[in-house]
N, C-alpha and C positions, 0 to 999 in steps of 0.2 A: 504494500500500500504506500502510496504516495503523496504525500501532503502538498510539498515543499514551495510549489505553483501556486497554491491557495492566498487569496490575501491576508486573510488570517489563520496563517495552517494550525497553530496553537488550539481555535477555537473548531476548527474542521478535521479533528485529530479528534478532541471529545465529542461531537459530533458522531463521529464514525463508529465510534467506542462505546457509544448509547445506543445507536441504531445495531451494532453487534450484540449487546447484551439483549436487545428488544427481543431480534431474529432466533438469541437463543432461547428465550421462555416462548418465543412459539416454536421451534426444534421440539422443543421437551414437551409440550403442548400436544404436537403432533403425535409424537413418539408414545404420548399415554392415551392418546385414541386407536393407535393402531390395537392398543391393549384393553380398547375396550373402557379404559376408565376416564367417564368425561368429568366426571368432579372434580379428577384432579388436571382432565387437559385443562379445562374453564380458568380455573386459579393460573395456571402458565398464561394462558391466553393473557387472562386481567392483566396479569401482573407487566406484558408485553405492551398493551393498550394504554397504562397507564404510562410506563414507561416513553412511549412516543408515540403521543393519542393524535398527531396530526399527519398517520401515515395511514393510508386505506385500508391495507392490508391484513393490518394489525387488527381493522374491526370488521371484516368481513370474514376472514378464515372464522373466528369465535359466533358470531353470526351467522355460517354455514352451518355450524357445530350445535350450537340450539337450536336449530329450526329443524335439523336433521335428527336427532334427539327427543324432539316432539314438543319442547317450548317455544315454538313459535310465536308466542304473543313477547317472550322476552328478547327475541331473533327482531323484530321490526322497527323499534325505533333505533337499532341497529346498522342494519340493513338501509333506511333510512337518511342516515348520517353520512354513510359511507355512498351511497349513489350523489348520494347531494354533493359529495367532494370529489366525486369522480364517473359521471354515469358509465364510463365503461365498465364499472363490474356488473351492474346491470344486464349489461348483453354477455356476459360471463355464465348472467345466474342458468341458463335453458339448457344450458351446457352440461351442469353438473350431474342431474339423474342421470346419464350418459355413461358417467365413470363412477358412478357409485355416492357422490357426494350427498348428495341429495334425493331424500324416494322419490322414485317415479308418481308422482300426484301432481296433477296440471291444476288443481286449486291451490295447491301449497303452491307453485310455482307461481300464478297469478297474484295469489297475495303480497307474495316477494315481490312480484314487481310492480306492483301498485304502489309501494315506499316510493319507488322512482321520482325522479321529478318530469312531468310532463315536457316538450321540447319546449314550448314559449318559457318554463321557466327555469331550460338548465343552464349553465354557464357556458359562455360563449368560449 
């Protein structure tokens, strides 16, 4: 990794070093869904979200994860958050029953993308 280019590499160094620890509590996240245990992917999740709650990513994997799980009323203002700051996940979500992410239920999927934001009001 390389800083040294940055105007403030000092500051784009800890930068880097957040966004690493973020990526690893969703790793560990990941790694205890494969095992089946979402109480404890949830907690990695949080604990990534809080860590850098201004990256989409961070709240859409944890958002896949509840609504896939069957708490989709706590999946939405989730879901929500994260279209509004990027509607490409959005066109992400149809994708997922696909590869297993998400069950195959075209009202669960509907729902999900009702958070959307409509075109007149997403970000240009």
């Amino acid at each position: 990794m390389r800083i040294e280019d940055h105007p403030d590499p000092i500051k784009e160094l800890k930068r880097l070093v957040s966004l690493n620890k973020a990526y690893n509590h969703m790793n560990k996240g990941d790694e205890f869904l494969t095992e089946n245990k979402v109480l404890e992917a949830m907690r990695e999740y949080k604990k990534a979200m809080e860590m850098y709650p201004d990256n989409p990513e961070m709240i859409f994997w944890p958002a896949v994860t509840l609504a896939a799980s069957g708490k989709v009323e706590e999946s939405l203002p989730l879901f929500k958050k994260v279209f509004s700051m990027d509607y490409n996940w959005a066109i992400l979500v149809p994708r997922l029953p696909g590869v297993g992410q998400l069950p195959k239920d075209e009202k669960l999927i509907k729902r999900i993308l009702s958070m959307a934001p409509k075109k007149k009001e997403r970000k240009q």
